[in-house]
N, CA, C and O atoms as a MOPAC input file, in Angstrom:
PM7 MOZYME 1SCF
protein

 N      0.84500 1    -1.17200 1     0.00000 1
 C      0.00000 1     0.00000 1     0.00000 1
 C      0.89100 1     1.23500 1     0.00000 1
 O      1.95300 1     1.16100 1     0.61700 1
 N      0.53200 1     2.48500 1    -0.69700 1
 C      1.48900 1     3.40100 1    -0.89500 1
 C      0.86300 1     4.24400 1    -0.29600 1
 O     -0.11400 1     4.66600 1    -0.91400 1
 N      1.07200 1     4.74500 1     0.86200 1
 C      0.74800 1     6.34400 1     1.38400 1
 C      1.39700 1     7.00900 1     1.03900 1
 O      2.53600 1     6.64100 1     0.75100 1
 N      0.97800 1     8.41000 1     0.88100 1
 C      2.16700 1     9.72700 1     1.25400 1
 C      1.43400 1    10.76900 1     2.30000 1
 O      0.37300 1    11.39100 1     2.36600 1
 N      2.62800 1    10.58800 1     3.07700 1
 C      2.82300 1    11.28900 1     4.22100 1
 C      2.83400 1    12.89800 1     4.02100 1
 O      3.96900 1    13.22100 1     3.67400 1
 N      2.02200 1    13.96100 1     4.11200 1
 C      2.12100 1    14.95500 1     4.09800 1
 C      2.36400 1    15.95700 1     5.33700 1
 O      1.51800 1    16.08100 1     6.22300 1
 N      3.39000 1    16.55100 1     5.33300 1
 C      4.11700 1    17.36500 1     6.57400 1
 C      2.87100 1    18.68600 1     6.90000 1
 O      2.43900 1    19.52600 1     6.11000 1
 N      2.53600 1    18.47200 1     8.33300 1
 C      1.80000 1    19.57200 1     8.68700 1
 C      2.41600 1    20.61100 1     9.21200 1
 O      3.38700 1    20.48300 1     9.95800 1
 N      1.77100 1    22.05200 1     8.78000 1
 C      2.30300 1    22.95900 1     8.87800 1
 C      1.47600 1    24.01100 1    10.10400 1
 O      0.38600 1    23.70900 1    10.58900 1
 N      2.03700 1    24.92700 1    10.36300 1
 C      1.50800 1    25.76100 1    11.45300 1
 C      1.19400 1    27.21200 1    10.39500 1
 O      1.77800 1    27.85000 1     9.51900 1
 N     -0.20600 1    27.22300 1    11.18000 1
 C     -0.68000 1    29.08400 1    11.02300 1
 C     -1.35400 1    29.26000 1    11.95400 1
 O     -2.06200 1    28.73500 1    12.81400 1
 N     -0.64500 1    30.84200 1    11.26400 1
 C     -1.56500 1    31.70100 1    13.07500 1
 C     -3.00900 1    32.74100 1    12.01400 1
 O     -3.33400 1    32.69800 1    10.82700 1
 N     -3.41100 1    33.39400 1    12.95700 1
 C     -4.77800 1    34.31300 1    12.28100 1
 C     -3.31800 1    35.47000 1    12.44000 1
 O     -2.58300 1    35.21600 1    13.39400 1
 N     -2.91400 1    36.69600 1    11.53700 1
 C     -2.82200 1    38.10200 1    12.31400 1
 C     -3.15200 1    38.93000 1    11.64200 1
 O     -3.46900 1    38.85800 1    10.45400 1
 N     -3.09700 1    40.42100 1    12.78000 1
 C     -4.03100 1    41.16400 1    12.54300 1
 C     -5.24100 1    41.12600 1    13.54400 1
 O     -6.13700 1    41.97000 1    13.57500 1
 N     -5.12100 1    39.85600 1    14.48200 1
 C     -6.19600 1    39.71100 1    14.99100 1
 C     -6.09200 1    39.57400 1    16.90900 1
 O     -5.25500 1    38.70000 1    17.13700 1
 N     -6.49500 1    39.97800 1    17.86200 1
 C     -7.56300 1    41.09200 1    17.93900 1
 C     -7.33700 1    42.48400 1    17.69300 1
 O     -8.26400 1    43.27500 1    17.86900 1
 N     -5.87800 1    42.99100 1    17.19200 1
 C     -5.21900 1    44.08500 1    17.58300 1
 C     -4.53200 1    44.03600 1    16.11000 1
 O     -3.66200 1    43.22800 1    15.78500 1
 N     -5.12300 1    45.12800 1    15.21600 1
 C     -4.08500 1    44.92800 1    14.19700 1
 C     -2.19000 1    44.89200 1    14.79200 1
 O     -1.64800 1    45.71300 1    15.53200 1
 N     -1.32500 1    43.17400 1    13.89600 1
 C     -0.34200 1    44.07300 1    14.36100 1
 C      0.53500 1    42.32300 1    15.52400 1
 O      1.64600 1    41.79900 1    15.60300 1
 N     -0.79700 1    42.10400 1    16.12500 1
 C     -0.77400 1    41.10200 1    16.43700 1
 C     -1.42800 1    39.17700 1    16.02000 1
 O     -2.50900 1    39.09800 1    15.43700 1
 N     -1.01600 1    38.45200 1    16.21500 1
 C     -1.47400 1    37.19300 1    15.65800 1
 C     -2.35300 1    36.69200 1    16.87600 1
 O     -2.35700 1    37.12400 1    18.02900 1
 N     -3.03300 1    35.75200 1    16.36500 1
 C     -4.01900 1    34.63500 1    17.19500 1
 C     -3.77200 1    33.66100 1    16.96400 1
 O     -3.67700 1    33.55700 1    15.74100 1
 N     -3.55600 1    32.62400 1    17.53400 1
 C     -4.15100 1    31.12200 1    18.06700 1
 C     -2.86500 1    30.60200 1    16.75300 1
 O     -2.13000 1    31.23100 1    15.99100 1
 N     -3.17100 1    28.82000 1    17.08600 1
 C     -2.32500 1    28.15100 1    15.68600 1
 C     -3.17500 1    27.14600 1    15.56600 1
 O     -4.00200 1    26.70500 1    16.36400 1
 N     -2.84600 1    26.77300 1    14.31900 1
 C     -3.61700 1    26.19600 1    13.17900 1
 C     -2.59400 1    24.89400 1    12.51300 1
 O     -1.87100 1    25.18000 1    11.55800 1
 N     -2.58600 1    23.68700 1    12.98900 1
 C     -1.82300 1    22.61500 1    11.90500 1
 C     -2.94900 1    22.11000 1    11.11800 1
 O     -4.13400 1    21.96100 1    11.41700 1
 N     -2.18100 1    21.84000 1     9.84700 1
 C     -2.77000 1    21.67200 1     9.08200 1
 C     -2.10800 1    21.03500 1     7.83900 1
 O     -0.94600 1    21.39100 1     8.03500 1
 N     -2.08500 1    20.38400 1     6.78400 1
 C     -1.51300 1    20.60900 1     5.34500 1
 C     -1.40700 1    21.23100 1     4.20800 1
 O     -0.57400 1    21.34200 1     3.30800 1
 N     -3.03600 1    21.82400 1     4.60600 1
 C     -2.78700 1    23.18800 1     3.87500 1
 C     -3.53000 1    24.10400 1     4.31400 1
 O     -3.83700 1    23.95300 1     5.49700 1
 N     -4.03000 1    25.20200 1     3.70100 1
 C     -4.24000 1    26.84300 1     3.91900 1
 C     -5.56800 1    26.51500 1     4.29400 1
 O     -5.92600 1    26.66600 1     5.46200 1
 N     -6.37500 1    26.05700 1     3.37700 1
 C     -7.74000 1    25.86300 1     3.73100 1
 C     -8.23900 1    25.16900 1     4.83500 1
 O     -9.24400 1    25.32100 1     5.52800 1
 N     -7.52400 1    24.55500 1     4.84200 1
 C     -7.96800 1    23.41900 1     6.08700 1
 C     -7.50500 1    24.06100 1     7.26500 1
 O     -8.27700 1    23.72200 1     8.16200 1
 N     -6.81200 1    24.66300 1     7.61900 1
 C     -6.01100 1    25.92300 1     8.85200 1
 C     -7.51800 1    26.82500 1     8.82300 1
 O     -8.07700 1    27.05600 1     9.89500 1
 N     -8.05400 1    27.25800 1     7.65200 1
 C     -8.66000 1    28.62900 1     7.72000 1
 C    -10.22100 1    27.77300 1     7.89700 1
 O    -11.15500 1    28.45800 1     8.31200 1
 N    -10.46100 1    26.43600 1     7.61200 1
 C    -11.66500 1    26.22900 1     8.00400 1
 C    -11.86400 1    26.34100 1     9.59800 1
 O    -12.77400 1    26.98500 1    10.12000 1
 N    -10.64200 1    25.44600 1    10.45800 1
 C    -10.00800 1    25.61100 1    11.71700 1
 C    -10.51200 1    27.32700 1    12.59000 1
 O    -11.14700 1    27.60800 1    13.60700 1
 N     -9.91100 1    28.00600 1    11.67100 1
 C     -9.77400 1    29.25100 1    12.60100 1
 C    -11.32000 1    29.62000 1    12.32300 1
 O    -12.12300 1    29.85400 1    13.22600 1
 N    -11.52700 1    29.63200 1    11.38600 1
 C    -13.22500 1    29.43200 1    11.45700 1
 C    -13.69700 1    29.80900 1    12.53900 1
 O    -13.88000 1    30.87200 1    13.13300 1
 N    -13.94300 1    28.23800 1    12.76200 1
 C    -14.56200 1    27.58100 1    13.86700 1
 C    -14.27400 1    28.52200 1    14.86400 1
 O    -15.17600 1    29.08700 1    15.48100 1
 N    -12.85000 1    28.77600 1    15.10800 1
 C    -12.40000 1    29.20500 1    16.59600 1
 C    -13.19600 1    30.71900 1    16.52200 1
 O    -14.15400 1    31.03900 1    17.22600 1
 N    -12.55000 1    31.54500 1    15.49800 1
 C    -13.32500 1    32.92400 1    15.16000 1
 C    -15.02300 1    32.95800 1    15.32000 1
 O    -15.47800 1    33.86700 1    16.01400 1
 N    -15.83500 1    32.13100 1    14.78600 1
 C    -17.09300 1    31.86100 1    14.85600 1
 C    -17.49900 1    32.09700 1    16.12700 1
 O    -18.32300 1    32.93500 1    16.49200 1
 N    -16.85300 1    31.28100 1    16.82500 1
 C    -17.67400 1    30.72600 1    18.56100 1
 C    -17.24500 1    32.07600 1    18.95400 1
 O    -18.16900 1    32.88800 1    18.99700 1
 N    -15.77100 1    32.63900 1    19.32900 1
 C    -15.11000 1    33.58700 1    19.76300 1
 C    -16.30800 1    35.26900 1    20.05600 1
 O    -16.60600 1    35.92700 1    21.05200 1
 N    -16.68900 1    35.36100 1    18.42700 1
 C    -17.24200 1    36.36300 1    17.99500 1
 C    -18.62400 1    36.52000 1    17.82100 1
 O    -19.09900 1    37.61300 1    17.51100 1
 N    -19.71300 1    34.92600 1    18.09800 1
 C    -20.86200 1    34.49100 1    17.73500 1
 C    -21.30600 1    34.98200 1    16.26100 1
 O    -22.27600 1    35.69900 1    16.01700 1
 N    -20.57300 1    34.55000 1    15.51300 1
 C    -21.01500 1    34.65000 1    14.00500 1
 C    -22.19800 1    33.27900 1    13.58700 1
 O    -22.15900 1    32.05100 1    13.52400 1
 N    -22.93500 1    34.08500 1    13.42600 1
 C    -24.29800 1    33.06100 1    11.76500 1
 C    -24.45700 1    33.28400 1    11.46600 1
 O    -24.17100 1    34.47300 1    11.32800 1
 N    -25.45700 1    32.50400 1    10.51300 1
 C    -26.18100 1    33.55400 1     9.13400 1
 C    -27.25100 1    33.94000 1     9.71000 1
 O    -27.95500 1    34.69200 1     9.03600 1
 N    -27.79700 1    33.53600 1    11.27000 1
 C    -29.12700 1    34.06600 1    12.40800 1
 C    -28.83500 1    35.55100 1    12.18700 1
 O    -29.85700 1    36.06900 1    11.73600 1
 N    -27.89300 1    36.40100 1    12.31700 1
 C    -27.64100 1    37.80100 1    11.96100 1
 C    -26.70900 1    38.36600 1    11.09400 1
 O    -25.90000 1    39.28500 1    11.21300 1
 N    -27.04700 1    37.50700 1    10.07700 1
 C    -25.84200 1    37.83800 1     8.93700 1
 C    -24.74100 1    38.67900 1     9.46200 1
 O    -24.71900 1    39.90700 1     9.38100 1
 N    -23.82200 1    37.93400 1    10.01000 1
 C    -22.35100 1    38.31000 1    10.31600 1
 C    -21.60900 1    37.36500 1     9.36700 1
 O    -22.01200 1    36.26500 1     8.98600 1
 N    -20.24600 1    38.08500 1     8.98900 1
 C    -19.71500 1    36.91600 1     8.65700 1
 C    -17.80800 1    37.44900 1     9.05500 1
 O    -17.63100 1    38.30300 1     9.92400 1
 N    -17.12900 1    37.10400 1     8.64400 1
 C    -15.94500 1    37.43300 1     9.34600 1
 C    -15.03900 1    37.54600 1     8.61500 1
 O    -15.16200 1    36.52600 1     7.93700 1
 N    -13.68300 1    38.36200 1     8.02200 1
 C    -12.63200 1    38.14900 1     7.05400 1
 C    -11.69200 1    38.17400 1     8.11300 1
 O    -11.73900 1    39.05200 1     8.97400 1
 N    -10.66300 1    37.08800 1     8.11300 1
 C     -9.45500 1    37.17100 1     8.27200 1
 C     -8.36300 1    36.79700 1     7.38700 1
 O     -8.62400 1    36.55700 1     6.20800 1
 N     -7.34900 1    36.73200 1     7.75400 1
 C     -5.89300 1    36.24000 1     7.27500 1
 C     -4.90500 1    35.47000 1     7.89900 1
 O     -4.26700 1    35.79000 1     8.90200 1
 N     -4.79700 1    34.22100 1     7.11500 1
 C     -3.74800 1    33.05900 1     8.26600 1
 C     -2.63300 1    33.41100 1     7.43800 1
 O     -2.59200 1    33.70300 1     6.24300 1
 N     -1.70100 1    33.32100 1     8.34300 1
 C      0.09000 1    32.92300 1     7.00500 1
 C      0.62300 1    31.99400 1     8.35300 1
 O      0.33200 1    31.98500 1     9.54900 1
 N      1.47800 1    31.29300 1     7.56600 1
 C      2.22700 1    30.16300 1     7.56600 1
 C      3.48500 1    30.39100 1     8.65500 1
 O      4.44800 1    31.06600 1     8.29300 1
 N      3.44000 1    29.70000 1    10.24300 1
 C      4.86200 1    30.22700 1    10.76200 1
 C      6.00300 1    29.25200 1    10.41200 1
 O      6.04000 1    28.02500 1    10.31500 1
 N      6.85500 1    30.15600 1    10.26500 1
 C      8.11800 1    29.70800 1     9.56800 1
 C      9.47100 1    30.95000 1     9.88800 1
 O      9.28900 1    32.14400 1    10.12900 1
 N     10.60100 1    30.34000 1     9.81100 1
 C     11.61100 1    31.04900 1    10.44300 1
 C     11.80700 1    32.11400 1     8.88600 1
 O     12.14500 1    33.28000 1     9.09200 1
 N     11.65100 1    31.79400 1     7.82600 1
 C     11.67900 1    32.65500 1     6.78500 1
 C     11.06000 1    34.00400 1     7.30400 1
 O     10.74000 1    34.07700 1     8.49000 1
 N     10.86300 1    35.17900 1     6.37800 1
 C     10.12500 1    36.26200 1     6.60000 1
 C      9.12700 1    36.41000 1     5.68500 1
 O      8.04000 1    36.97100 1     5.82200 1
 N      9.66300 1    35.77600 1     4.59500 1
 C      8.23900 1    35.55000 1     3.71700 1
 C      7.50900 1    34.79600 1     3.27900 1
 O      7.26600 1    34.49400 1     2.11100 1
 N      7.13600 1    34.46600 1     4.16700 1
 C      5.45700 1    33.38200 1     4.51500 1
 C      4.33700 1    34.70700 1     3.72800 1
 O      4.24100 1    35.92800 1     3.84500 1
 N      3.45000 1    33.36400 1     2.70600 1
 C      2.55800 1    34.19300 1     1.97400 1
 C      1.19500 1    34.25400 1     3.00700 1
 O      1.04400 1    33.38100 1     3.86200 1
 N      0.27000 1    35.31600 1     2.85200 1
 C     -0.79800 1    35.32100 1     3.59200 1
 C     -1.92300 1    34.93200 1     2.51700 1
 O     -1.98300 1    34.78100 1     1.29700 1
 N     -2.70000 1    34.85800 1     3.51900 1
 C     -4.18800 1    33.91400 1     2.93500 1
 C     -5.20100 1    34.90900 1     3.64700 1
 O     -5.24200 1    35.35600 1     4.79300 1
 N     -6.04100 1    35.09300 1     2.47400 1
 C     -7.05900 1    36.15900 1     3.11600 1
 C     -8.63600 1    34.91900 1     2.90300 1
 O     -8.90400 1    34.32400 1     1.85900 1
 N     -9.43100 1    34.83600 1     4.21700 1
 C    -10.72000 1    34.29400 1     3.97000 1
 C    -12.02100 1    35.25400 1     4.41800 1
 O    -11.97500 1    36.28900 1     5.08200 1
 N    -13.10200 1    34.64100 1     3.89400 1
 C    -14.18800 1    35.19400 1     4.05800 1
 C    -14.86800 1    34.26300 1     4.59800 1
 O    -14.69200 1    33.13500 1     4.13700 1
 N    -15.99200 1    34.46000 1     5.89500 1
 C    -16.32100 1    33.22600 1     6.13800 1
 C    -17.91300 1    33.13500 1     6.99700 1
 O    -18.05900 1    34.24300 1     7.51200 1
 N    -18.60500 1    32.62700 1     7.18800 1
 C    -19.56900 1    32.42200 1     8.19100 1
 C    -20.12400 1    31.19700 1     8.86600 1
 O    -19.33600 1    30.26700 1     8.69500 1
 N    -21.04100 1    30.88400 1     9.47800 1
 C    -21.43900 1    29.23200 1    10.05800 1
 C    -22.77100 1    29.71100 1     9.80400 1
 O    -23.07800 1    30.89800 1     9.92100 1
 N    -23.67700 1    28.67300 1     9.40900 1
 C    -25.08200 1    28.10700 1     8.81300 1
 C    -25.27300 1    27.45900 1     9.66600 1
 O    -24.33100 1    26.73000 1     9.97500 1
 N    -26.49600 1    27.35900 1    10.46700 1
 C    -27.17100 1    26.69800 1    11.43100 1
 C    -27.86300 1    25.79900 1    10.58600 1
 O    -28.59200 1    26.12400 1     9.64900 1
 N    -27.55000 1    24.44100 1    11.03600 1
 C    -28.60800 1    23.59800 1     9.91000 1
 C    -30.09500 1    23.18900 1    10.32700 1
 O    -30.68700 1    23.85900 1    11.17400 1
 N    -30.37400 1    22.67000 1    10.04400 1
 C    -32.12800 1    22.35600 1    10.31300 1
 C    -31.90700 1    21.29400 1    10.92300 1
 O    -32.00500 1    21.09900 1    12.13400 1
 N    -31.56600 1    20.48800 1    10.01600 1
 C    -30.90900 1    18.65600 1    10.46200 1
 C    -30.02000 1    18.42100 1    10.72300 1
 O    -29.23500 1    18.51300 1     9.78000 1
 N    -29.47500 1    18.02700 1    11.86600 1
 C    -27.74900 1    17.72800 1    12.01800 1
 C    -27.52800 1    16.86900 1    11.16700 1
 O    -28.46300 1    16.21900 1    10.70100 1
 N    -25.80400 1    16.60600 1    10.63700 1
 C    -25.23900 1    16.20000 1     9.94800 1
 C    -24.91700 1    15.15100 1    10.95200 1
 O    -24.67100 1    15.41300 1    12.13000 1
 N    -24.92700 1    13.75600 1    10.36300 1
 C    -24.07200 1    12.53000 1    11.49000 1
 C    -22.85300 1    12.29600 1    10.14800 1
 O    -23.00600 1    12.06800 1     8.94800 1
 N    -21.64600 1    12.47300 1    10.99100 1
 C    -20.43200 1    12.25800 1    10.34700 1
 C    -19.65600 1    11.39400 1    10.62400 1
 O    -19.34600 1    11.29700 1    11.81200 1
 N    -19.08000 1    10.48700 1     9.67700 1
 C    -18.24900 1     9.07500 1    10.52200 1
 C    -16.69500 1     9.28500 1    10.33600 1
 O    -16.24100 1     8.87000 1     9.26900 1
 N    -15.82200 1     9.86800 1    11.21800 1
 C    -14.34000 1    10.39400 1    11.25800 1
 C    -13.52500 1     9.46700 1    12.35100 1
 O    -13.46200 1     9.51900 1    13.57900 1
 N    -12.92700 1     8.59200 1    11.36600 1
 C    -12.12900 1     7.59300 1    12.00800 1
 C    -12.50500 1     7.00600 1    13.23300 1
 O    -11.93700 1     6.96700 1    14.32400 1
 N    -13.84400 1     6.44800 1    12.73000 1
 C    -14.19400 1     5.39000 1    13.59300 1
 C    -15.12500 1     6.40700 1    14.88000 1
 O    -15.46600 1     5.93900 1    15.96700 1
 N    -15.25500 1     7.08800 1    14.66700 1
 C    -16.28600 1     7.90500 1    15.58000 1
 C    -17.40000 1     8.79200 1    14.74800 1
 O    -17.05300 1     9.43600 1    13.75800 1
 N    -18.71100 1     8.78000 1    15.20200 1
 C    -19.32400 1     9.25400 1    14.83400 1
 C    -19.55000 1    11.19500 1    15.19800 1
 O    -20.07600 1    11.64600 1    16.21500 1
 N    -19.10000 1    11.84200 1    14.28700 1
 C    -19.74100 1    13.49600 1    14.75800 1
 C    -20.88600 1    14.14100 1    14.08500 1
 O    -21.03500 1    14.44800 1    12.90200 1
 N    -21.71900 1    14.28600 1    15.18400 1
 C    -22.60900 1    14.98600 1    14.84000 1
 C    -22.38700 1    16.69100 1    15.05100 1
 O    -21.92800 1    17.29100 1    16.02300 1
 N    -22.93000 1    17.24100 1    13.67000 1
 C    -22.58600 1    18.76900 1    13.18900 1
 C    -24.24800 1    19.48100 1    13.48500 1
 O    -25.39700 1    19.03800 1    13.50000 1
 N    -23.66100 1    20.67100 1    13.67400 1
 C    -24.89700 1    21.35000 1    13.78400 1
 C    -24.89300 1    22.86500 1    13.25900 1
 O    -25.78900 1    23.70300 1    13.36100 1
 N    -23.58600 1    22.97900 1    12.64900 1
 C    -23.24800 1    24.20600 1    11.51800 1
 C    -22.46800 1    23.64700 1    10.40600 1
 O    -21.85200 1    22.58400 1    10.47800 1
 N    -22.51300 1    24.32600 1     9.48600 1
 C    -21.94000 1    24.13400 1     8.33700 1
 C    -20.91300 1    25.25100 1     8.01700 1
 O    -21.66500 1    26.19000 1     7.75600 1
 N    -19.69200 1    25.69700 1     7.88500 1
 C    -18.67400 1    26.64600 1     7.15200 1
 C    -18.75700 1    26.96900 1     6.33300 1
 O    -18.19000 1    26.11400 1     5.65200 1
 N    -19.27400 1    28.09000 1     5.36300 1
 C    -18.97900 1    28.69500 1     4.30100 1
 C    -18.24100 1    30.01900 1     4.17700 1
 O    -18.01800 1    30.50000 1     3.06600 1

């Protein structure tokens, strides 16, 4: 069987709460999957839904001893669903009750 092993990487949110400064970290393999992450964290943090159309922009970049780590700008909100989602993630079942867009 052939896997490939993909190296996870760290991001932070910055800019955030204080332009200037960073928030929280994020592993991940890639950008999107970090920024669905901070999402979540931003969401709860800030009580974002689409219940009052909020939605949130931030920016993750990549920590790294370099200086030029590219930034990632997202746009984002959580959808309250009607029906929870039952999700099966390695052998455990999660049940969802927002959706990320």
């Amino acid at each position: 069987m052939n896997t490939t092993n993909k190296t996870k990487k760290t991001y932070t949110i910055i800019d955030f709460p204080i332009k200037g400064q960073q928030y929280g970290k994020f592993e991940s393999t890639s950008p999107n999957m970090a920024a669905s992450k901070a999402l979540t964290v931003l969401s709860k943090l800030k009580n974002i839904s689409n219940k009052n159309n909020n939605y949130v922009i931030f920016t993750i970049t990549e920590e790294n001893k370099s200086a030029n780590s590219k930034a990632y700008t997202y746009i984002g909100t959580r959808i309250v669903l009607d029906n929870l989602l039952n999700n099966k993630i390695k052998y455990k079942n999660v049940i969802s009750r927002y959706k990320k867009i």
